[in-house]
C-alpha positions in Angstrom: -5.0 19.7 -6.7 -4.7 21.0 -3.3 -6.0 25.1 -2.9 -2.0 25.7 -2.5 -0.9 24.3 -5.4 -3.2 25.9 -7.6 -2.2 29.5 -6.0 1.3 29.6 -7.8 4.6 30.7 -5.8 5.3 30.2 -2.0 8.1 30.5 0.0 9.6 26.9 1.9 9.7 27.7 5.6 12.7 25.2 5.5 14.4 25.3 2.0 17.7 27.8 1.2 19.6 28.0 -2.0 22.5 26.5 -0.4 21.2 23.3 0.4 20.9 24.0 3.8 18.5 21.0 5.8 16.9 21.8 8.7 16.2 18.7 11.0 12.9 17.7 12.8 9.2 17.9 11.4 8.5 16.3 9.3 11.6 13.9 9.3 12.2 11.2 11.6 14.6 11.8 14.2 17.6 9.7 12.7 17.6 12.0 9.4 20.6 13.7 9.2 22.2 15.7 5.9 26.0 15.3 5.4 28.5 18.2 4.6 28.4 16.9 0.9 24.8 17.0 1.1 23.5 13.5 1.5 21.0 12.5 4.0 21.3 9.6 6.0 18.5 7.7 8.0 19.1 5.6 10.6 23.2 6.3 9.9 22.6 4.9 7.0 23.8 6.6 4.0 20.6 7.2 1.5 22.8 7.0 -1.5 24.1 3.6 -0.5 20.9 2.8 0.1 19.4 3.5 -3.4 22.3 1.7 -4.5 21.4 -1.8 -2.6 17.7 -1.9 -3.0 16.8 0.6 -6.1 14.1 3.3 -5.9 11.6 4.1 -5.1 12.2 2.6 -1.5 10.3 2.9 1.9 12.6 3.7 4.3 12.0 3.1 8.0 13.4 4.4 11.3 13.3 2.1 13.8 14.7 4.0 16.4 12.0 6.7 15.7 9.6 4.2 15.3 10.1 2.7 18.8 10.6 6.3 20.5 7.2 7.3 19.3 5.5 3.9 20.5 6.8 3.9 23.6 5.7 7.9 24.4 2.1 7.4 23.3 2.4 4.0 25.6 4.1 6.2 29.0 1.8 9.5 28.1 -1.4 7.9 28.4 0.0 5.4 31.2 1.3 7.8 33.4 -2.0 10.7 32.5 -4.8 7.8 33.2 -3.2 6.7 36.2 -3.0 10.1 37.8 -6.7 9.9 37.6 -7.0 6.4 38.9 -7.8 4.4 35.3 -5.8 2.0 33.1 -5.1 2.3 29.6 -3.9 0.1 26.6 -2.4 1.5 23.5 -3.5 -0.3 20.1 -1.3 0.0 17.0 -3.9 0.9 14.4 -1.7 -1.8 11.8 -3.7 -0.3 9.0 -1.5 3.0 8.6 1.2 -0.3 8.6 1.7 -3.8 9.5 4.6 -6.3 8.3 5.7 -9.3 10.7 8.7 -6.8 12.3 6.9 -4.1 12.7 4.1 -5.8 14.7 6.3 -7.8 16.7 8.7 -4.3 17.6 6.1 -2.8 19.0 4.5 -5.4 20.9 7.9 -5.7 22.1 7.3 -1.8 23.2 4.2 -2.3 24.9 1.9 -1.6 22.3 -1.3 -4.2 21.1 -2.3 -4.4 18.0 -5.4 -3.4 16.1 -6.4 -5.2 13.1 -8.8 -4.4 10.4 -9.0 -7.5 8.1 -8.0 -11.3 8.1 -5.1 -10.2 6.4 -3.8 -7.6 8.8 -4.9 -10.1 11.6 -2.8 -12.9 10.0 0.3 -10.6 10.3 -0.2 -10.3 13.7 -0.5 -13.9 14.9 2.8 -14.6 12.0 4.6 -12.0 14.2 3.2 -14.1 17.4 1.4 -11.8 19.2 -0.6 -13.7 21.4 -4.7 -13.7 20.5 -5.6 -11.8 23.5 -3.9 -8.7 22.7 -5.5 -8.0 19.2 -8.2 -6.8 18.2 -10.4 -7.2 14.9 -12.2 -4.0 13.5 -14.2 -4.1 10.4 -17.1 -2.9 8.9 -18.4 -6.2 6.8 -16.2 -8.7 8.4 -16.9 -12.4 6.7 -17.5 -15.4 8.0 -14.2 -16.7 7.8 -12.8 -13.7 9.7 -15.0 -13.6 12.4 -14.0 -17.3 12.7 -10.4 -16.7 12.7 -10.6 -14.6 15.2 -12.4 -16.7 17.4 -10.1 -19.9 16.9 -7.1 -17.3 17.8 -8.6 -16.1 20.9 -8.4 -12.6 20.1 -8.8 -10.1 22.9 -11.9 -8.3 21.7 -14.3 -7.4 18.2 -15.1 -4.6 17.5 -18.8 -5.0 16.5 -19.6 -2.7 13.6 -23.7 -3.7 13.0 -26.7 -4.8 14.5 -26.5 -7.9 12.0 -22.9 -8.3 13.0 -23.7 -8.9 16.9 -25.8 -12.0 15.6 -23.4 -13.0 13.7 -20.6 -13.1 16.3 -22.8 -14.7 18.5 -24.0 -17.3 16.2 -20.3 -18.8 15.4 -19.2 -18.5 19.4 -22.4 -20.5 19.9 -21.2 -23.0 17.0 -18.1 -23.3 18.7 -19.5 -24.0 22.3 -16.6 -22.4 24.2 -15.9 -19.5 26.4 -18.3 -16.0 25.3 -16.8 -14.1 22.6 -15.7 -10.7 24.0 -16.6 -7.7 21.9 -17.0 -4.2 22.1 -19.4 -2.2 19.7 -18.5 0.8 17.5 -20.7 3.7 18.0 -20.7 6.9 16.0 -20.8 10.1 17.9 -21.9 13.2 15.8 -18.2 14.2 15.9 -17.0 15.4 12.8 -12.8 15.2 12.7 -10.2 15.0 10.4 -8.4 16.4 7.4 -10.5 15.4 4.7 -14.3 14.5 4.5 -13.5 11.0 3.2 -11.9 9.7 7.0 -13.8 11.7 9.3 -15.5 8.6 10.3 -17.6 9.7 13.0 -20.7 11.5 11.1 -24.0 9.4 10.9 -24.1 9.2 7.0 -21.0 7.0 6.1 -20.5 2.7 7.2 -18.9 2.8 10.4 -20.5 1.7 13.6 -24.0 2.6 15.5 -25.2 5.9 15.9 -26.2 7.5 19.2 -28.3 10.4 17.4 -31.8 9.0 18.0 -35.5 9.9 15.9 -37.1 12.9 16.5 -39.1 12.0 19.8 -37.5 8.9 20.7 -36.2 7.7 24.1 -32.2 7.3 24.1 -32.5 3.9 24.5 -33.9 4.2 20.9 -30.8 5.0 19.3 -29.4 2.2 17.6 -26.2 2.0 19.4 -28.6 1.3 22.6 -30.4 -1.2 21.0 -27.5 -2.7 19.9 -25.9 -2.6 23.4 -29.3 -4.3 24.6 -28.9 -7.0 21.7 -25.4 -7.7 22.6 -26.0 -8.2 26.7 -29.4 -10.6 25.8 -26.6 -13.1 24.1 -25.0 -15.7 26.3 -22.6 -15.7 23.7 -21.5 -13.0 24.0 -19.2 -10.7 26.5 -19.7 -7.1 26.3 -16.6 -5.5 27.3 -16.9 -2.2 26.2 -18.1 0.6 23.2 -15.9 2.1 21.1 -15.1 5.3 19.2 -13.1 6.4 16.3 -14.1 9.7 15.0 -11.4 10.7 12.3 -7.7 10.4 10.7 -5.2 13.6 10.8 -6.6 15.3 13.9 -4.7 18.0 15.3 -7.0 19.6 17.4 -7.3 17.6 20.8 -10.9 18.7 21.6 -12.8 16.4 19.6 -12.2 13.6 21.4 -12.9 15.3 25.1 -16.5 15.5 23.2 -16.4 12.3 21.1 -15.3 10.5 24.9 -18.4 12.4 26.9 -21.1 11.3 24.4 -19.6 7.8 25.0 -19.7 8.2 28.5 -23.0 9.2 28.7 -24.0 6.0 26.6 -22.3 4.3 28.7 -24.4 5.8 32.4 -27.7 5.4 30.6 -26.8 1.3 29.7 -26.2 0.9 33.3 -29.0 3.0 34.2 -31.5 0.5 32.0 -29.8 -2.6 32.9 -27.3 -2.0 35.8 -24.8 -3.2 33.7 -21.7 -0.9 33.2 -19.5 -1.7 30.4 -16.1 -2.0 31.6 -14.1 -0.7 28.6 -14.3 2.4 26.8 -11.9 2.8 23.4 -11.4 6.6 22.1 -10.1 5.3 19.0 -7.0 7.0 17.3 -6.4 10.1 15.0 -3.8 11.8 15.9 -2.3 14.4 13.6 1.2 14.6 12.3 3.2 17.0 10.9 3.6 16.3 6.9 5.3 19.6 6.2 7.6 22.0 7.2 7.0 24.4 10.4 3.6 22.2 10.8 3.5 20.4 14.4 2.3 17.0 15.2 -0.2 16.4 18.2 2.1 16.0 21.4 1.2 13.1 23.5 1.5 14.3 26.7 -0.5 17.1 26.4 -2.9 14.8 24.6 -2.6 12.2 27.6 -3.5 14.8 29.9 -6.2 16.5 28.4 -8.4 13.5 27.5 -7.6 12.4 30.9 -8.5 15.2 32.5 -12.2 15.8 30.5 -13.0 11.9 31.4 -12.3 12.2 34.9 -14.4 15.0 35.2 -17.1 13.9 32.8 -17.3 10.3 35.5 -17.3 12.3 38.3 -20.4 14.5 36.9 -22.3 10.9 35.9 -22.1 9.3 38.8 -20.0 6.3 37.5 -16.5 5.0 38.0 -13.7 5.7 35.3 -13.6 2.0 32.9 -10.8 1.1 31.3 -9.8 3.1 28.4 -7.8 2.2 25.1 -6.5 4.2 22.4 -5.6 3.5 18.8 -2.6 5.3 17.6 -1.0 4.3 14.2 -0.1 7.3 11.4 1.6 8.8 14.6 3.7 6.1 15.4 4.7 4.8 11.8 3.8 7.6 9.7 7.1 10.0 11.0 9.1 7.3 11.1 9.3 6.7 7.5 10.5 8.7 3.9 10.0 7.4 0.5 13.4 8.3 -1.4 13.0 8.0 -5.3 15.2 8.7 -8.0 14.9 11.6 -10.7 13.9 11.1 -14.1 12.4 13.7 -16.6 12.5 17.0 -15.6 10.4 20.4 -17.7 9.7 23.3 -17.1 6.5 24.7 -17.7 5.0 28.1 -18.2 1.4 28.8 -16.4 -0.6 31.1 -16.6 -1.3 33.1 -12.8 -4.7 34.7 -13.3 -6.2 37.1 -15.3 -7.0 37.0 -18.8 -5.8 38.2 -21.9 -2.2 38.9 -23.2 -1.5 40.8 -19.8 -2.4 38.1 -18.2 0.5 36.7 -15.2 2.6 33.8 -16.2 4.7 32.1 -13.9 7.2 28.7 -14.4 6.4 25.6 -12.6 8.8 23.0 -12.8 8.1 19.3 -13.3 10.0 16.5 -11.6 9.4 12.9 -12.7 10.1 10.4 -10.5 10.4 6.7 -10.9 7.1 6.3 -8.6 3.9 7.8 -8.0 0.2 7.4 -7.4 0.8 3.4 -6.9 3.2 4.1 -3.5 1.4 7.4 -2.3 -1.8 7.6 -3.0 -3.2 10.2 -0.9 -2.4 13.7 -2.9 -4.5 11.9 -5.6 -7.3 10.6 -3.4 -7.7 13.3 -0.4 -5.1 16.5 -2.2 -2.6 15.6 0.7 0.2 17.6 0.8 3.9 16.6 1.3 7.3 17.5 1.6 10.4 16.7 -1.0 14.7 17.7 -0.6 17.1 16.4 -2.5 19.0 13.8 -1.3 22.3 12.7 -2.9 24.2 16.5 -3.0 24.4 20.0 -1.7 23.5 22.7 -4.9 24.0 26.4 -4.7 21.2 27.1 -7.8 18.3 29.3 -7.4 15.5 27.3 -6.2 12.7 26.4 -8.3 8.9 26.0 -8.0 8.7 22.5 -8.4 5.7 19.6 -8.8 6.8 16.4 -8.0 5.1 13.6 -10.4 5.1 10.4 -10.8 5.1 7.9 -14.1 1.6 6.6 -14.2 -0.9 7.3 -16.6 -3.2 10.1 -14.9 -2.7 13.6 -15.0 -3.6 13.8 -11.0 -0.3 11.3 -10.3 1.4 13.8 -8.0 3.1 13.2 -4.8 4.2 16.7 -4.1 1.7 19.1 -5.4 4.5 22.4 -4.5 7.9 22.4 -3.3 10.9 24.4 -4.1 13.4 22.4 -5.1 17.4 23.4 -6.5 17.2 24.8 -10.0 19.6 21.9 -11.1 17.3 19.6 -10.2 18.3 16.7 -12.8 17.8 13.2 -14.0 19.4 10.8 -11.4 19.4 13.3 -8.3 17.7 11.1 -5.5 14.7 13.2 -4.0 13.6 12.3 -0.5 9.8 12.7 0.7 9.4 12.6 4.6 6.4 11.1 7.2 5.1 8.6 4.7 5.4 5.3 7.1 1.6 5.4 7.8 -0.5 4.5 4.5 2.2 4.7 1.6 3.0 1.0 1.4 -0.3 -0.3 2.7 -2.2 1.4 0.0 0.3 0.8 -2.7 -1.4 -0.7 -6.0 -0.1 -2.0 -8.9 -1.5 0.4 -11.3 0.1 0.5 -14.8 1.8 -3.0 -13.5 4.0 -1.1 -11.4 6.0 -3.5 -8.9 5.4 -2.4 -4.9 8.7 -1.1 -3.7 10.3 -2.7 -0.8 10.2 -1.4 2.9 13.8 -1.4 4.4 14.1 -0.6 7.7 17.5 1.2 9.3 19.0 1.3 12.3 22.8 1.8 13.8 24.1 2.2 10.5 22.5 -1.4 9.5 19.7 -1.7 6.5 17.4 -4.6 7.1 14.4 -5.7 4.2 10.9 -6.1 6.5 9.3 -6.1 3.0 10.8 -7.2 -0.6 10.6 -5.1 -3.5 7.5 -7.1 -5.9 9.2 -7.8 -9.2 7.3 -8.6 -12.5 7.6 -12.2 -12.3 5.3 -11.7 -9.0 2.4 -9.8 -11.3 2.9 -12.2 -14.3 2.7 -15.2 -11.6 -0.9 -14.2 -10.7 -2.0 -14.1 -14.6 -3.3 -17.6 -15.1 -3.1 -16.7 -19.6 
């Protein structure tokens, strides 16, 4: 339960009694509400969209998907270039990845990051070409490393000392050009909205530390040995070191800190070898707005700031600016897609505030069951996320309600929207629509309770198009073997 929820009445910066919708954050750009009350995505008509493909559904923005792809490409283009370095911009495919998706947004630019053989098999499927992915991963097999290889992909991301022997071992089975890989260091930075993704602190799996033993050279540390490691294999290319320090930042100055400490690796490698890594990847991050009156990380302003600080930071070492790359992904798909369900059950429920004893403050929260839940979002149960709800299919002039939005599984934490108000009418069969849910929704889906996956339908002009089907039972019974 997040502190907010447990803290009883709020006010909605965006909710009135009349129904009245306020467009922009947290919605995608093509949301619209109707004078009867219906939102529309895309021009696309929600309640004609329940109708075709059931609820719950993943709806998508393609538009608003595209538009946000190709501003994180021209911000960072047009900020590294001012200071004289290059940039690529990485979908991170693990907020989401389907075969459209992928191939839209290479289409805009954009390469992809992959984080598994699955995600990596999308991306090929989708026919981007091997050179621009990547492969991330923290315990990559055999087989993936493998895969990668035969598909020429444009760099791995090395993740272990282990790992760079490894990589090099099945290049050198293969006898062919080196394999080109970049390795993951971890910084010291702490970022990020929950402890669970701020990936950068030494004490978690991710990547090589820079933080060296209490007396030890720097070229102790284990990213520098690691570094060494990699440039004593024929095997391999190093073409850069990489850095992801978190999930949900909203606060740009981590990674002007998170890209100094690479830098600095970076000086001290050439200064031991005189070889100076020609890539440097700040990894991705970058907040969003998930409720009303929040604001998401602009990218221009990010552009320019990280620009800025690693222009200034080469200048001070001595050494010319690399290449850089980025890994955006909850920004670009996250906003760009709602989850519209439909209303079931719906009770009222009298807690008590604080205190104690008969005198004690009571207030009603109202329950809303919907016909999803924990298996399509996840993340209020796993991190205490918060979100967003409206109603969807009509305009109401009740007194709003305190509401909790909750799903149909069998746990008590199944809630997608921990407070919201929400019309007092609020009633079985209403459709309720829950914004910025493209990044992490579908790809953490589960099947819990034998729930079927909803589908992901993507809109666009007025058009609906199905990137993902809807699972059905016969696909869960079809994997029990009796």
């Amino acid at each position: 339960m997040s502190a907010a929820a447990a803290a009883g009445p709020t006010t909605s910066p965006t909710f009135s009694p009349t129904g009245t919708f306020v467009p922009g954050e947290p919605w995608s750009s093509g949301v619209r509400r109707g004078p009867d009350g219906a939102l529309s995505v895309g021009g696309v008509d929600v309640r004609e969209l329940a109708a075709a493909q059931g609820t719950p559904a993943y709806v998508l923005d393609e538009a608003d998907l595209r538009e946000r792809a190709r501003s994180y490409r021209r911000a960072f283009e047009t900020a590294f270039a001012e200071v004289g370095a290059g940039v690529d911009v990485y979908y991170a495919g693990k907020a989401f990845l389907s075969v459209a998706v992928a191939r839209w947004l290479h289409a805009e630019g954009l390469r992809i990051d992959t984080a598994t053989g699955g995600e990596l098999a999308v991306a090929l499927r989708a026919g981007v070409p091997g050179e621009h992915v990547g492969l991330h991963g923290n315990n990559k097999s055999d087989a993936e490393i493998a895969r990668a290889l035969d598909a020429g992909v444009g760099r791995i991301i090395v993740d272990s000392l282990v790992e760079v022997e490894r990589v090099a071992a099945a290049a050198r089975a293969r006898g062919g050009a080196p394999a080109p890989v970049m390795l993951r260091v971890t910084t010291g930075v702490h970022a990020g909205g929950h402890e669970y993704i701020s990936t950068a602190h030494e004490d978690q799996k991710f990547g090589l530390s820079l933080a060296t033993a209490p007396g030890a050279q720097d070229e102790d540390s284990p990213a520098m040995t690691a570094l060494l490691a990699v440039l004593a294999h024929p095997e391999l290319e190093l073409l850069g070191i990489h850095s992801h320090i978190g999930s949900q930042i909203l606060d740009p100055s981590g990674f002007e800190v998170a890209a100094r400490k690479v830098l600095e690796l970076r000086a001290a490698l050439a200064a031991r070898t005189g070889f100076l890594v020609p890539e440097v990847d700040l990894g991705g991050g970058y907040g969003i707005a998930y409720l009303p009156g929040e604001v998401s990380l602009d990218p221009d302003r990010i552009a320019k700031d990280i620009a800025a600080s690693v222009a200034a930071t080469s200048a001070e070492l001595g050494t010319p600016l690399p290449r850089f790359s980025i890994e955006p992904g909850r920004a670009i798909v996250g906003p760009a897609g709602l989850t519209l369900y439909t209303v079931g059950t719906v009770k009222p429920v009298r807690v008590a505030g604080g205190g104690a004893g008969p005198e004690a403050e009571t207030f009603v929260r109202t329950y809303v069951s919907i016909d999803g839940g924990m298996s399509d979002n996840i993340r209020p149960a796993l991190y205490g996320a918060d979100y967003h709800a409206e109603l969807a299919n009509r305009l109401s002039d009740a007194a709003p309600v305190l509401a909790r939005v909750v799903g149909k599984h069998c746990e008590s934490g199944d809630i997608v929207v921990h407070e919201v108000l929400l019309p007092g009418d609020v009633r079985a069969g209403d459709l309720l629509a829950v914004p910025a849910t493209g990044a992490y929704g579908r790809s953490m889906a589960s099947n819990y309770n034998h729930v079927p996956r909803p589908p992901v339908v993507a809109v666009a002009e007025g058009e609906t198009r199905v990137l993902v089907r809807r699972e059905t039972e016969d696909d869960l019974l079809a994997l029990d073997l009796g």
